[in-house]
C-alpha positions as CSV (number, residue, x, y, z in Angstrom):
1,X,130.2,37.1,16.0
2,X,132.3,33.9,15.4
3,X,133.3,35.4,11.7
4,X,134.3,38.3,13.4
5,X,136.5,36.2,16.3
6,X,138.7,34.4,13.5
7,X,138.9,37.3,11.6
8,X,140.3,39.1,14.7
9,X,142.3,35.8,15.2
10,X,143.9,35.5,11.8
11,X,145.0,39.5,11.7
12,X,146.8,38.8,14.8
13,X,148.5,35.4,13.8
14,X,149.2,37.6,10.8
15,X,151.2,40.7,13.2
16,X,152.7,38.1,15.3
17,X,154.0,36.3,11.7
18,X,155.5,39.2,10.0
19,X,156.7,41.3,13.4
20,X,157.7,38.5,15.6
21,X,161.1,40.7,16.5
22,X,159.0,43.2,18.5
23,X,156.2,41.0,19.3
24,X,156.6,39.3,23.1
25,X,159.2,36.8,23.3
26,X,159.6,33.8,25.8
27,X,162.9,32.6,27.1
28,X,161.9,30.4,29.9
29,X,160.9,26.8,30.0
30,X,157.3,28.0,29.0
31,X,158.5,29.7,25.5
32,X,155.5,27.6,24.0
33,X,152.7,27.8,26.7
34,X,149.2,26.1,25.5
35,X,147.5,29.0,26.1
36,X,149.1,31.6,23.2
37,X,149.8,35.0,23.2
38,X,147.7,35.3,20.0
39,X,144.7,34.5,21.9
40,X,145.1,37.0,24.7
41,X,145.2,39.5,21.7
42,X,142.7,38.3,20.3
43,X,140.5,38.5,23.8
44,X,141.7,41.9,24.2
45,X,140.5,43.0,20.7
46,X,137.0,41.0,20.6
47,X,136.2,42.1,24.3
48,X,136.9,45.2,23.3
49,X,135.0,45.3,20.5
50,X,131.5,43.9,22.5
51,X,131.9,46.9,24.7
52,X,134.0,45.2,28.1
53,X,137.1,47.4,28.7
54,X,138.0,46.1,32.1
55,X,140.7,43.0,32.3
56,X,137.7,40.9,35.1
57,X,134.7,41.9,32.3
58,X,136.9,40.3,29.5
59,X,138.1,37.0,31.7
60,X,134.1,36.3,32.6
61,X,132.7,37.5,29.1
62,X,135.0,34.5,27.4
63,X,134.2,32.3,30.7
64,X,130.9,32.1,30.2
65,X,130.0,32.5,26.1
66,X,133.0,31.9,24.1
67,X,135.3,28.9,26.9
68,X,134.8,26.3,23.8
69,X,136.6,28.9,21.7
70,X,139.1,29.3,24.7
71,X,139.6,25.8,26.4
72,X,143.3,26.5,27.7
73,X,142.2,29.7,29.0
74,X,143.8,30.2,32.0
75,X,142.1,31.6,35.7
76,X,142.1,35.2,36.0
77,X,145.1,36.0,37.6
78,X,147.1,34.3,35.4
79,X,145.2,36.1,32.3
80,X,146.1,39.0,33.7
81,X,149.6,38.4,34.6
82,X,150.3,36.9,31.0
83,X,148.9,40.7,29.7
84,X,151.0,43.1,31.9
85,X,153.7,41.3,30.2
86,X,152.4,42.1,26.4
87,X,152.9,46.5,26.5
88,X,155.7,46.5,23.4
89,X,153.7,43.8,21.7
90,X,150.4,46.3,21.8
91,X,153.1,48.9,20.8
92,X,153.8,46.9,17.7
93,X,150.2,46.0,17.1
94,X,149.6,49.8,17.3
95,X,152.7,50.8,15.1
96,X,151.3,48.8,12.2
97,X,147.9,49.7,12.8
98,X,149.0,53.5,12.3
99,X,150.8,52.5,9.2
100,X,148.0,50.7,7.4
101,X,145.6,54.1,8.9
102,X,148.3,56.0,6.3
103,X,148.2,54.0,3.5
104,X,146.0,56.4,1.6
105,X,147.0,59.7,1.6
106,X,145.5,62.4,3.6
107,X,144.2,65.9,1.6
108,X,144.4,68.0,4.6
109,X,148.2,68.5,5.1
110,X,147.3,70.9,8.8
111,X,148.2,68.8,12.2
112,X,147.1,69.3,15.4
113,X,148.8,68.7,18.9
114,X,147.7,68.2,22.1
115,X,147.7,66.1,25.3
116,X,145.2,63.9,27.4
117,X,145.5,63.0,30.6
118,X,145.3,59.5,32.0
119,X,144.1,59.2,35.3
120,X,144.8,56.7,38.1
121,X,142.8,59.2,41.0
122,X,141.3,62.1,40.7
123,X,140.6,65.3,43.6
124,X,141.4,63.5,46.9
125,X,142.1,60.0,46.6
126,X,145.1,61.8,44.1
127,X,147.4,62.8,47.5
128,X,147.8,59.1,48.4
129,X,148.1,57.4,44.8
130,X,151.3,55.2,44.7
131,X,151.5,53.3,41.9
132,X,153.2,53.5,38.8
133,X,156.1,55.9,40.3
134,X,158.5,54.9,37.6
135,X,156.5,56.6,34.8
136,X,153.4,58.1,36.8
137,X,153.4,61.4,38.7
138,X,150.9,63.8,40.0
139,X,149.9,66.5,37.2
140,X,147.1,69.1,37.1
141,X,144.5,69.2,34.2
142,X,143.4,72.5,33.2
143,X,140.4,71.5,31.3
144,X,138.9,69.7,34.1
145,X,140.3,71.9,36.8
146,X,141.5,69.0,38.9
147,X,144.8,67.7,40.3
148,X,145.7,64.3,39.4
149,X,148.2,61.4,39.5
150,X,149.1,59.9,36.5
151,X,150.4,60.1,32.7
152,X,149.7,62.3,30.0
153,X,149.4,60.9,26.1
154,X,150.6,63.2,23.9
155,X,149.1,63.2,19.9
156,X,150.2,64.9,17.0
157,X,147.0,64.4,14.2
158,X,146.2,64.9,10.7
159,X,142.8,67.1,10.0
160,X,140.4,65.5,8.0
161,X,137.6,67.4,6.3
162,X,134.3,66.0,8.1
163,X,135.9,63.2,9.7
164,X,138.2,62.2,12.7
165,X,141.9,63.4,12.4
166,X,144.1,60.6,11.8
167,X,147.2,60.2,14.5
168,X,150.0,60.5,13.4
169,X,152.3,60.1,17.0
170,X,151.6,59.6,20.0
171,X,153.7,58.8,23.1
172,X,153.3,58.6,26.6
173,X,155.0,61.2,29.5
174,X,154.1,61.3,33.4
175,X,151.1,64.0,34.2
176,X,153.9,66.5,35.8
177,X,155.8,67.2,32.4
178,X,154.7,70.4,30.7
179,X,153.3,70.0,27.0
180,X,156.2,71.8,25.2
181,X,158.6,70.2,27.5
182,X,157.5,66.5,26.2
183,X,157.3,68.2,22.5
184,X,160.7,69.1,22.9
185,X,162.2,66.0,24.3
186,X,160.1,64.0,21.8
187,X,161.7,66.0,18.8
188,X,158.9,64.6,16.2
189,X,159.7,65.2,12.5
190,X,156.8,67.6,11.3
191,X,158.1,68.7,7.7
192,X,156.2,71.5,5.5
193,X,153.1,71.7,7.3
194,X,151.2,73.9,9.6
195,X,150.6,72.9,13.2
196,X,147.7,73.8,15.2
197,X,148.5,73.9,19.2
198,X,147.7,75.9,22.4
199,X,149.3,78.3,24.4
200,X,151.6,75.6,26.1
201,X,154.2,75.0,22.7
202,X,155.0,78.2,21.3
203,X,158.2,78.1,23.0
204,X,161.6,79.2,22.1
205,X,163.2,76.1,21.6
206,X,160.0,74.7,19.7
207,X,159.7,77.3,17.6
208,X,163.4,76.8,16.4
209,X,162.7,73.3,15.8
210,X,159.6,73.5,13.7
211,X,161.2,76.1,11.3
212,X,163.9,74.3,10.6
213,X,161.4,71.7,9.5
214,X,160.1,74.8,7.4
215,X,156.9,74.3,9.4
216,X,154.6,76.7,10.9
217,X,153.5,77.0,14.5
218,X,150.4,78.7,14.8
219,X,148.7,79.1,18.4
220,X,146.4,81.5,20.1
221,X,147.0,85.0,21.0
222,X,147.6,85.1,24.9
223,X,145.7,88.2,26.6
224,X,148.3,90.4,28.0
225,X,147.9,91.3,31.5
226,X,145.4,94.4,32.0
227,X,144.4,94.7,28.6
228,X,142.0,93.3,26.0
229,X,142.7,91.4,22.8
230,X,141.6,93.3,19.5
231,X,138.9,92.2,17.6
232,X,141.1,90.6,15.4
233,X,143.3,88.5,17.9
234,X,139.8,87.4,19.1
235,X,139.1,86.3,15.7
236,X,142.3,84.6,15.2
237,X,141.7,82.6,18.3
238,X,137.8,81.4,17.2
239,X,139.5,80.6,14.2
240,X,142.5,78.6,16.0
241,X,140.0,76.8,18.2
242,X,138.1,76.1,15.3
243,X,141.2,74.6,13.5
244,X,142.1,72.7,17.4
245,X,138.9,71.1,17.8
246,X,139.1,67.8,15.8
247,X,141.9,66.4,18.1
248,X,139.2,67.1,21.1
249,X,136.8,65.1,19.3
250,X,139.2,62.6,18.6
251,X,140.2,62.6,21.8
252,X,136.5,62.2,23.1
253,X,135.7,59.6,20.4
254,X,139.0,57.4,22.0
255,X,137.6,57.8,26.1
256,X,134.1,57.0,24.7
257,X,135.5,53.4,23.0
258,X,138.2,52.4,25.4
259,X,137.7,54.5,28.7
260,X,141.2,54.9,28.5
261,X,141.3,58.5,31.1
262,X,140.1,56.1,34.1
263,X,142.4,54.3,34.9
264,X,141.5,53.8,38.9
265,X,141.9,49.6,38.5
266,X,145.7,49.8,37.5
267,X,147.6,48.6,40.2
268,X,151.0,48.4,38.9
269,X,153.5,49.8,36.2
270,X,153.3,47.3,34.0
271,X,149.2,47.1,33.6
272,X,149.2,51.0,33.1
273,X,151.2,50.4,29.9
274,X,148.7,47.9,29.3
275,X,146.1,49.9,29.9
276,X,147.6,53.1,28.0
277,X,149.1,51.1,24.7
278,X,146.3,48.3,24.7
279,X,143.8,50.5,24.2
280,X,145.5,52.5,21.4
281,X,145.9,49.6,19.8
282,X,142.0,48.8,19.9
283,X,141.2,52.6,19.1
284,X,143.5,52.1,16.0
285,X,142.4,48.5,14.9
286,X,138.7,50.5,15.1
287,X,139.7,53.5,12.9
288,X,141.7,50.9,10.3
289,X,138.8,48.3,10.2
290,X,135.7,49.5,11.2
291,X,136.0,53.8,10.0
């Protein structure tokens, strides 16, 4: 475990080295504080990584086993003041983290897109939630059949044959916002491909979009009203579900590492970015290093 802690060290000395622009920048008196940035990374990646997701787990997991590794760490509201502040440095982490994921080229050349909801309440407890208004509302999931408040990550993924799908984009809009409406405000560049989606994006206006990219939208066939589908539009849609499902697994595989859909602790704007972008970054640094 300590080979794996200064390994985990060094590639983060290495971001913070070569992307310092876009990595977290001080402009008080405490631009140099003993207690670095790189470290609180570092804490989020290796906690992470020995299964404790939640800020209080990490703070006593490197209390009690690793404090000689540590000794400026500072008490646990400070540690987790000092990482609500880090959500466009775990953007960056996460940026290069999708690069490197792309540095070998992918045979399958389908995409799939879809959402996932990240929730800060769920069923009753979602009338009352408050927090994170600036960029949290309440939303409605359709898989779970439940109303909740909170945001909704959007992913566009490569297909892999046996294996994950490798993201491609992802980005982050309150749980109100229909799917093709953040596709269309999003605008991603999808050129000569086929994309796999659900009955939410074959819009109008996203329809136009893709073929202009000369890509292909293909979706389900939606039942019309008082009528049954033909056996063959029931085929098509086996077939589109069967095209769909890696992005559920994927998205599975990322709530199973991270535990990113709960997010019941957050209790402010800035550790739901934290939250939401921190553990992207961990899913990513898994898939690069360790898939």
């Amino acid at each position: 475990m300590e080979n794996q802690l200064i390994q985990i060290y060094l590639f983060v000395c290495q971001i913070y080295d070569t992307c310092s622009e876009t990595c977290f920048q001080r402009l008080s008196n405490n631009s140099e504080p003993l207690f670095t940035d790189q470290e609180l990374i570092t804490i989020w990646l290796f906690a992470h990584l020995n299964g404790y997701a939640q800020k209080k787990q990490m703070h006593r997991f490197i209390t009690n086993y690793w404090s000689d590794w540590f000794p400026r760490l500072p008490a646990y509201q400070t540690f987790v003041y000092r990482l609500n502040q880090l959500d466009a440095t775990f953007q960056t982490f996460g940026k290069v983290l999708l690069k490197a994921l792309h540095r070998e080229p992918t045979p399958e050349i389908d995409r799939i897109v879809d959402s996932l909801p990240v929730m800060l309440a769920q069923q009753g407890h979602s009338y009352s939630a408050r927090i994170a208004r600036e960029i949290a509302d309440a939303g409605f999931c359709a898989a779970k059949k439940t109303r909740f408040p909170g945001v909704r990550l959007h992913c566009i993924a490569e297909r892999q044959v046996g294996r994950l799908p490798k993201p491609v984009s992802m980005w982050l809009r309150e749980a109100s916002a229909h799917d093709s409406k953040a596709f269309d405000n999003q605008s991603p560049r999808l050129p000569d491909t086929t994309l796999f989606g659900d009955l939410a994006y074959p819009t109008r206006e996203i329809i136009t979009w893709l073929k202009e990219q000369n890509t292909q939208l293909i979706t389900p066939k939606k039942k019309p009203k008082g009528k049954e589908l033909s056996e063959f539009e029931k085929y098509h849609n086996r077939l589109v579900s069967k095209f769909r499902q890696p992005i559920e697994s994927l998205f599975n595989w990322i709530i199973e590492k991270t535990n990113i859909q709960r997010a019941s602790k957050v209790r402010s704007t800035n550790a739901l970015l934290i939250h939401c972008w921190g553990k992207l970054a961990f899913a990513f640094f898994l898939l690069v290093f360790y898939y």
